[in-house]
C-alpha positions as CSV (number, residue, x, y, z in Angstrom):
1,X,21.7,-18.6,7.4
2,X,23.3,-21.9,7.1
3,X,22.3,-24.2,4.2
4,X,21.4,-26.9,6.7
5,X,19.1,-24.5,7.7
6,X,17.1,-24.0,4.9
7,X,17.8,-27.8,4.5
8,X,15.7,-28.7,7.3
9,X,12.8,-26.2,6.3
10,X,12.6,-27.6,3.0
11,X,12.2,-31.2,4.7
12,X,9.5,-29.7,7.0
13,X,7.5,-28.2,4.3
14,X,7.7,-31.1,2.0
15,X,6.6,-33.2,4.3
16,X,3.4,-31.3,4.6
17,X,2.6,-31.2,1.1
18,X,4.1,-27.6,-0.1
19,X,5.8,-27.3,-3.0
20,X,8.5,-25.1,-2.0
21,X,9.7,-24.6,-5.7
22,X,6.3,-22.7,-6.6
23,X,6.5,-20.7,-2.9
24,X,9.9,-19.3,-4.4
25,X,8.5,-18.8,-7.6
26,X,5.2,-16.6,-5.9
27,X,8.4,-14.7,-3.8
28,X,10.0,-13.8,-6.5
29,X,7.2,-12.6,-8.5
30,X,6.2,-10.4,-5.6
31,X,6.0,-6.8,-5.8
32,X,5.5,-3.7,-2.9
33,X,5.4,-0.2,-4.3
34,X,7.2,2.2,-1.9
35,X,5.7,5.6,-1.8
36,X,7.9,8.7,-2.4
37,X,6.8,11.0,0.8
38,X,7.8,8.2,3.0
39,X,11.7,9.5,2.5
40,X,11.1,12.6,2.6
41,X,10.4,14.4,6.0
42,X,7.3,13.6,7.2
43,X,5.8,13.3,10.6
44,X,2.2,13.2,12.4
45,X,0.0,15.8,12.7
46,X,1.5,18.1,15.7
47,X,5.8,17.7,14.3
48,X,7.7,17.0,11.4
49,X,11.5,16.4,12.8
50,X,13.5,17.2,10.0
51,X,16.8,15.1,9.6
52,X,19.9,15.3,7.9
53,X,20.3,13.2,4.5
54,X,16.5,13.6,3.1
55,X,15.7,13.9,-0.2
56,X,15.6,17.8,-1.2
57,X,13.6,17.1,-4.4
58,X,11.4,14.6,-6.1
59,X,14.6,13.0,-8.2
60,X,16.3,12.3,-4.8
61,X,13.3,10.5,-3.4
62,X,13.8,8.1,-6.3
63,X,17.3,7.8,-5.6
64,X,16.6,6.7,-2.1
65,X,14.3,4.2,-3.4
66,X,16.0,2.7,-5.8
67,X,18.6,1.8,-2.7
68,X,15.4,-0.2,-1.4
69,X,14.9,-2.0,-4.8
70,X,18.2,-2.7,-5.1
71,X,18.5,-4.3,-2.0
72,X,15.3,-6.5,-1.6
73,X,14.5,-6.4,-5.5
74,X,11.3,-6.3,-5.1
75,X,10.1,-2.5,-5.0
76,X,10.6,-1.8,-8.8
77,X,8.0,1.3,-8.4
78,X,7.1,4.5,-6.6
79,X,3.9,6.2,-5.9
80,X,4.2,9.8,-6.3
81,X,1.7,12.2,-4.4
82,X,0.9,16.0,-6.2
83,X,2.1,18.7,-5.3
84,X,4.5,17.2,-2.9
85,X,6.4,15.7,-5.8
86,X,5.1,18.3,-8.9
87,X,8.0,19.1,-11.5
88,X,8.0,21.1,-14.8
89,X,9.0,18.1,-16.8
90,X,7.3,15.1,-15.9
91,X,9.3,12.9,-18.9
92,X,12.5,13.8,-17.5
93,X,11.3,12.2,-13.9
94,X,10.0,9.1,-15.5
95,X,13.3,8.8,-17.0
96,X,15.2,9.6,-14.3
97,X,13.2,6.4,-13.0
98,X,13.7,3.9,-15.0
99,X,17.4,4.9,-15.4
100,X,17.5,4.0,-11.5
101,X,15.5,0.8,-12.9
102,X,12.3,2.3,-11.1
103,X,9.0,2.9,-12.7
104,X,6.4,5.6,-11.6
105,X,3.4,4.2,-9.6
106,X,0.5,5.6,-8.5
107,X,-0.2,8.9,-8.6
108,X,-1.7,10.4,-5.3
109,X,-3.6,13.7,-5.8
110,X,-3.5,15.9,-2.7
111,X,-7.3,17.3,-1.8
112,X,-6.2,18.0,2.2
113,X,-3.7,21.1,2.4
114,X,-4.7,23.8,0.8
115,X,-6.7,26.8,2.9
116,X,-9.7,26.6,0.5
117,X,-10.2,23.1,1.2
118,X,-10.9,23.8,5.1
119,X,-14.6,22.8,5.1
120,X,-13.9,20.3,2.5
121,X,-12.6,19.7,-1.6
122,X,-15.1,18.3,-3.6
123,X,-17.7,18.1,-1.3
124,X,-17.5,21.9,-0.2
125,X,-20.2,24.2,-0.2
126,X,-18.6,26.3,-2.6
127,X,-18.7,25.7,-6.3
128,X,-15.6,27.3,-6.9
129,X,-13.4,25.1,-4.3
130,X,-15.5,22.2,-5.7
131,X,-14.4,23.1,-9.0
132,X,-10.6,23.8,-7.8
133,X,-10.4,20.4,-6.5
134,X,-11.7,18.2,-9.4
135,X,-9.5,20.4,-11.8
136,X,-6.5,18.9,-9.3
137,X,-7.9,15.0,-10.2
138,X,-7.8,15.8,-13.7
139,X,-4.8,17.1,-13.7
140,X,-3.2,13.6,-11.4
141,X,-5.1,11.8,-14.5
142,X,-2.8,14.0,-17.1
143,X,0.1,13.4,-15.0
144,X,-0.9,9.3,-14.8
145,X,-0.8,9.6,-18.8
146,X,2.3,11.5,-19.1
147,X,4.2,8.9,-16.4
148,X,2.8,5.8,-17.8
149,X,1.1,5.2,-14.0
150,X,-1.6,2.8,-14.4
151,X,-3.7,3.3,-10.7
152,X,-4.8,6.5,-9.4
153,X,-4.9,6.7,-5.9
154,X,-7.9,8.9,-4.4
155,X,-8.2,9.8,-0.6
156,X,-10.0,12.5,1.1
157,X,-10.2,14.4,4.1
158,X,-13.6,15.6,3.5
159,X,-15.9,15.6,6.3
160,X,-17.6,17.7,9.0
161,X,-17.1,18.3,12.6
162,X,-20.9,19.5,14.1
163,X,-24.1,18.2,13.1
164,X,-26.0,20.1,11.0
165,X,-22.5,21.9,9.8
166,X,-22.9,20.4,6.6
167,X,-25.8,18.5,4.2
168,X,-24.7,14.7,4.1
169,X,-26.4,13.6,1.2
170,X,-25.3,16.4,-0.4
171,X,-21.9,15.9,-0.1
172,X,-22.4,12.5,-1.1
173,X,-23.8,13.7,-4.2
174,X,-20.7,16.0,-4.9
175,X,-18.6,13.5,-4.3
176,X,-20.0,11.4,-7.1
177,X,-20.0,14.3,-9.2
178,X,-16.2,14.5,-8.9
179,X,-15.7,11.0,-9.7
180,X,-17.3,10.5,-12.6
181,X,-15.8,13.8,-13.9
182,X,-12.7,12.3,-13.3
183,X,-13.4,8.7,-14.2
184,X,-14.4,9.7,-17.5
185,X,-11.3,11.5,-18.2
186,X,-8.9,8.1,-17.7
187,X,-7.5,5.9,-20.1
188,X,-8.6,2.3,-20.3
189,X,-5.9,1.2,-19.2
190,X,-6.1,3.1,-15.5
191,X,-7.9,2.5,-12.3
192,X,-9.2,4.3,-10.0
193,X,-8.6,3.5,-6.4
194,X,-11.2,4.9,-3.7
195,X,-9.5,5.3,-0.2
196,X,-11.6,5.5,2.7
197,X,-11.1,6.3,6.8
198,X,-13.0,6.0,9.8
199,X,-12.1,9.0,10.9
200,X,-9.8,12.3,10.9
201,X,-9.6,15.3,10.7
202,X,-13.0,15.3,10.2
203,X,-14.9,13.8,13.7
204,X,-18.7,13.8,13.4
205,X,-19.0,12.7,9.6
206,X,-16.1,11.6,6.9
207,X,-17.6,11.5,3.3
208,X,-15.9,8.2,2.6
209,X,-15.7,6.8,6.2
210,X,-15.6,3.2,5.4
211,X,-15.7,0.1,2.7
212,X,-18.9,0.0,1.6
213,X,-18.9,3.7,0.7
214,X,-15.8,3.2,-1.0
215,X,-17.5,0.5,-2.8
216,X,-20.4,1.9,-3.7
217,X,-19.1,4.8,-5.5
218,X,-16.9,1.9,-7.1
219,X,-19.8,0.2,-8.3
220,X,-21.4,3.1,-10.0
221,X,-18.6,4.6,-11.6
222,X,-17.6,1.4,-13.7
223,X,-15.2,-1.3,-13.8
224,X,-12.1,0.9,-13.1
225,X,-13.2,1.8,-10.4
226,X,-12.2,-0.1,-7.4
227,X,-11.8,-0.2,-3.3
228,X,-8.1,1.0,-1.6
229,X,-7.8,-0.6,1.4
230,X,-5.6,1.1,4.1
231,X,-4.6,-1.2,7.5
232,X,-4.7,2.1,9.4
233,X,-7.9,3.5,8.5
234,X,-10.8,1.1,10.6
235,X,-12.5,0.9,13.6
236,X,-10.6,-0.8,17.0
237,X,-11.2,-4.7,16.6
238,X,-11.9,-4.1,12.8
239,X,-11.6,-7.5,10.9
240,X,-9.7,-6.3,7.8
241,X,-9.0,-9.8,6.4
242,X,-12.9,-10.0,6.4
243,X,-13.0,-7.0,3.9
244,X,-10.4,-7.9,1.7
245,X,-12.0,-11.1,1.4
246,X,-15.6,-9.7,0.5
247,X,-14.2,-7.2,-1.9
248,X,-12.2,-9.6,-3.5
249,X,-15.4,-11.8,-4.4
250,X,-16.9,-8.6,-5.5
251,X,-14.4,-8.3,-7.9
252,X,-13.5,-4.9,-6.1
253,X,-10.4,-5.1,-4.1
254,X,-7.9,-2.8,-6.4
255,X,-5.1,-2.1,-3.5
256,X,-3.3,-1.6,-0.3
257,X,-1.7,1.1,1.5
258,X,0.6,-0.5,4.5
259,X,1.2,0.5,7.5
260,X,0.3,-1.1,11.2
261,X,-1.8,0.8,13.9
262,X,-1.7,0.9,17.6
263,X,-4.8,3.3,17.9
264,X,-6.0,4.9,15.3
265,X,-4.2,5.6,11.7
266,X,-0.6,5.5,13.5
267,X,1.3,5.3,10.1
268,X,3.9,3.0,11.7
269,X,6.0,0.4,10.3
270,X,3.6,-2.2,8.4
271,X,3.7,-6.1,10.5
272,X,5.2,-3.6,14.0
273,X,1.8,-4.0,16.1
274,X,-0.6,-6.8,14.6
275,X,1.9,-9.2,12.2
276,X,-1.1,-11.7,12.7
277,X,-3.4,-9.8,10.7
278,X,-0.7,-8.7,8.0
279,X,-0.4,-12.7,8.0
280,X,-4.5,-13.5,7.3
281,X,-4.7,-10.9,4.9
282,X,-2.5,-12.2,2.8
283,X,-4.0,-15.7,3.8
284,X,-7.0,-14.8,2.3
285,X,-5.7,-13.1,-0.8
286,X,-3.8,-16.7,-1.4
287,X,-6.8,-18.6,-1.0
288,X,-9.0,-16.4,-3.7
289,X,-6.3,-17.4,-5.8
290,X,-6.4,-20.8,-5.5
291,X,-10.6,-20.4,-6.3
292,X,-11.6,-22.1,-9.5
293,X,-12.9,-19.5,-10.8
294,X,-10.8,-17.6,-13.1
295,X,-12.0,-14.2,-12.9
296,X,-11.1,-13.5,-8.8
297,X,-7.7,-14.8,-10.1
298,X,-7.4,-12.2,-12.3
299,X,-8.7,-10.3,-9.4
300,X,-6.0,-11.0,-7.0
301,X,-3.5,-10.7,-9.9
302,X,-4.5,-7.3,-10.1
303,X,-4.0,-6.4,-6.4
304,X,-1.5,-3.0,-6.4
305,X,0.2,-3.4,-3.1
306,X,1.7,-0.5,-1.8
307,X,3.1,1.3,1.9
308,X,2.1,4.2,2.9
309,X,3.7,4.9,6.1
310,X,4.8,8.2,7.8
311,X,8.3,7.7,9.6
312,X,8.7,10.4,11.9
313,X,11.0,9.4,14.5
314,X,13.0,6.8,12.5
315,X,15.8,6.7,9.4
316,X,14.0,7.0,6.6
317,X,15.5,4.4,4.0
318,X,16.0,1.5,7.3
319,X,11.9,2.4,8.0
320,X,11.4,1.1,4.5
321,X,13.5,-1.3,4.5
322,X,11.8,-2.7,7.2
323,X,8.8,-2.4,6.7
324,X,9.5,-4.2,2.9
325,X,11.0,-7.3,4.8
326,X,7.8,-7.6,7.2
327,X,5.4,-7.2,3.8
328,X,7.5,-10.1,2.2
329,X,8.0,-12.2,5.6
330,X,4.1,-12.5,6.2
331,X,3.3,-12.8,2.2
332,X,6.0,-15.7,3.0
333,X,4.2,-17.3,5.9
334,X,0.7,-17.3,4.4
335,X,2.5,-19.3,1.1
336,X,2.9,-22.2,3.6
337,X,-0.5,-22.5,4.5
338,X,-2.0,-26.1,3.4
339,X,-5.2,-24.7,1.7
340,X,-6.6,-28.6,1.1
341,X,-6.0,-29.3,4.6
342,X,-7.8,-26.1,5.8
343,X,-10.9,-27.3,3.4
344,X,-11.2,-31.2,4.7
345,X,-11.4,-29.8,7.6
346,X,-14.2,-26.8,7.1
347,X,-15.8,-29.5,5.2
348,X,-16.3,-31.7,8.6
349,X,-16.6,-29.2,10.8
350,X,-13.8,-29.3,12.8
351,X,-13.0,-26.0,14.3
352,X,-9.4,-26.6,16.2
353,X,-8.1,-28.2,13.3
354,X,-9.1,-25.6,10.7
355,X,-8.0,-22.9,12.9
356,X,-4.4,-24.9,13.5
357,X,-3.9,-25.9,9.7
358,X,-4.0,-21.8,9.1
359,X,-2.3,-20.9,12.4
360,X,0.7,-23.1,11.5
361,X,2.1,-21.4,8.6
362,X,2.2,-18.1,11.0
363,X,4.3,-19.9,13.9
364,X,7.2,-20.9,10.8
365,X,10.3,-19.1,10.8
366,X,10.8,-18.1,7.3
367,X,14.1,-16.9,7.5
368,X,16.0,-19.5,6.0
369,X,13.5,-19.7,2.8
370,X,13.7,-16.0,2.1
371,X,17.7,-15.8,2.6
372,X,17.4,-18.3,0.1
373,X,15.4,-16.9,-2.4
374,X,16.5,-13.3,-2.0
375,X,20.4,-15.0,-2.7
376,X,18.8,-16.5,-5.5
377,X,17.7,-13.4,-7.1
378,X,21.0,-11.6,-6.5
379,X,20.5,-9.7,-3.7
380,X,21.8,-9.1,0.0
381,X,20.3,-12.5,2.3
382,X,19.8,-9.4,5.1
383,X,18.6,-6.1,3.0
384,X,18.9,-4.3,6.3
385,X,22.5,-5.1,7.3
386,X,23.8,-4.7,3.8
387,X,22.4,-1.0,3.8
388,X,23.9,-0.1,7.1
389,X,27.2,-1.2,5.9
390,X,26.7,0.5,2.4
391,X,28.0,3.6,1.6
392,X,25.2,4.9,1.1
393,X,24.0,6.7,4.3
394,X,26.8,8.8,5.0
395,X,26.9,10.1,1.0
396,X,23.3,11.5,1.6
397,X,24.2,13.6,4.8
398,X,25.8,16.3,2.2
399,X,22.1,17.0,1.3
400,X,21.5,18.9,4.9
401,X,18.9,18.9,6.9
402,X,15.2,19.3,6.1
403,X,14.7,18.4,2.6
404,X,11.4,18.0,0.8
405,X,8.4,18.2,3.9
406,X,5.0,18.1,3.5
């Protein structure tokens, strides 16, 4: 991109009353966490394809990722999910991390794979498998100490598929049970993030099936506890931005998991289907910031943003790669947004002009400003094309194929 380009942007947005110099600054400052099972093989729920080149171990995953860090700088950590990524020496992985200039994020635990958990983890009938499964969240929370990870990331499959197949208030009450077991056992420091879904695998009832559930088990367990919200995981015609915004005011929102949805939770490439509501999301995180009062900043400051993405048919390092640079593009487009303008006109009522003073940021083309600032922080203007012509995807095909699956 020329500098003429970015030239002519800079006029543009000047003109309508952005300071360009503090949009760079929010770019730089901007952070996605890439999650480790996403280069790995992975795939939906009928097929994983296996390919050639994928990480055959934990350490490898973060050797792929810190490719995508180094090339968009903006993906210094990486969620971890147990046992997919379990290893005898949890030190020497953290170390291995920050010697690729990584840090270890999240920590997932996994409550949806093993034969026990059929009928459900910590919401099954049985005591023993109820037990089994809260002894695997305290031992993500030993694993969050020994890593340094500050957020715990908690979903579950849990859920029944006949009426009458299982006591709902019940399960509700388990569920609570395991929490607070587990919230008790953090350090101060941590958070716990509740995940919830609409649906699948279970199909008549999911124990945390949407928001407000999420958020009321948030509410009773404490201040650490707080609401994961995954773009995948809502009703058709869902307003997510609506959500975000709510929980956000209730002090509440702690996260994201990325990805974009055609049907139900698709797991494809964040920004591919709906970049609109990737764009209002972030529109309404932006304007909670710019509130006056100082504790939903801290709020939004807090705001763990991560992808969580399953890329089944595509190259695994390109997928995220991609779906980085639509996070950031969008992030980008909602900076440009004229928040005083969008106000005067709330404040008379004028609907069009509200509606266009948010819409424009959207229609932008951003490229220019992020070739700039990504040059400016000393890193390829096109992440994408730099990786292609790196190196680095033909020196993984010596791993084989069919490394680390789920």
């Amino acid at each position: 991109m020329s500098d003429r380009a970015y030239v002519i942007f800079e006029e543009q947005q000047r003109a309508r009353g952005i300071d360009l110099d503090q949009v760079k600054a929010k770019l730089k400052a901007f952070k996605i966490e890439t999650p480790s099972w996403g280069y790995g093989d992975s795939g939906t729920r009928f097929k994983v394809f296996k390919k050639q080149g994928v990480p055959r171990n934990p350490f490898e995953k973060f050797d792929d990722a810190a490719q995508v860090h180094r090339l968009t700088g903006i993906c210094p950590s990486v969620a971890i999910h147990i046992p997919w990524d379990k290893v005898e020496d949890y030190g020497k992985l953290k170390s291995h991390a920050e010697n690729l200039g990584l840090a270890i994020g999240a920590v997932n635990p996994n409550l949806f794979q093993e034969q026990e958990y059929m009928l459900g983890s910590v919401t099954n009938a049985d005591p023993l498998i109820r037990r089994k499964a809260t002894d695997h969240l305290l031992e993500c929370v030993d694993i969050a100490k020994e890593t340094g990870s500050r957020d715990l990331s908690l979903w579950f499959a849990d859920g029944t598929n006949y009426p009458g197949q299982g006591d709902i208030r019940q399960r509700k009450a388990w569920m609570l049970e395991a929490l607070a077991e587990m919230y008790k056992a953090m350090m101060p420091q941590m958070r716990m993030l509740i995940e919830y879904k609409f649906f699948e695998p279970a199909f008549y009832h999911t124990d945390l099936a949407d928001w407000g559930m999420a958020y009321n088990y948030a509410v009773k367990l404490g201040p650490q506890a707080q609401v994961l919200v995954d773009t995948g995981h809502h009703a058709q015609g869902t307003n997510v931005e609506h959500i975000v915004a709510y929980l956000i005011d209730e002090h509440k929102l702690g996260g994201f998991h990325f990805n974009s949805r055609k049907y139900a939770d698709d797991d494809l490439i964040v920004g591919s289907m709906n970049p609109y509501e990737l764009f209002l999301i972030f529109y309404q995180i932006l304007s909670a910031a710019n509130d006056s009062d100082l504790s939903i900043g801290q709020t939004v400051n807090q705001i763990a943003y991560m992808i969580d993405q399953s890329h089944n048919i595509e190259a695994k390092i390109p997928a995220m790669i991609r779906s980085v640079m639509n996070v950031q593009t969008q992030y980008a487009k909602a900076l440009l947004v004229n928040h005083s303008e969008v106000a005067e006109a709330q404040q008379r009522n004028d609907v069009l002009e509200a509606e266009n003073a948010v819409r424009q940021a959207f229609e932008f083309d951003v490229t220019p400003l992020l070739h700039a600032v990504r040059e400016e922080m000393g890193v390829p203007a096109d992440p994408m094309k730099a990786y292609l012509n790196s190196g680095y995807p033909k020196s993984i095909l010596s791993r084989g194929i069919g490394g680390a699956s789920w």
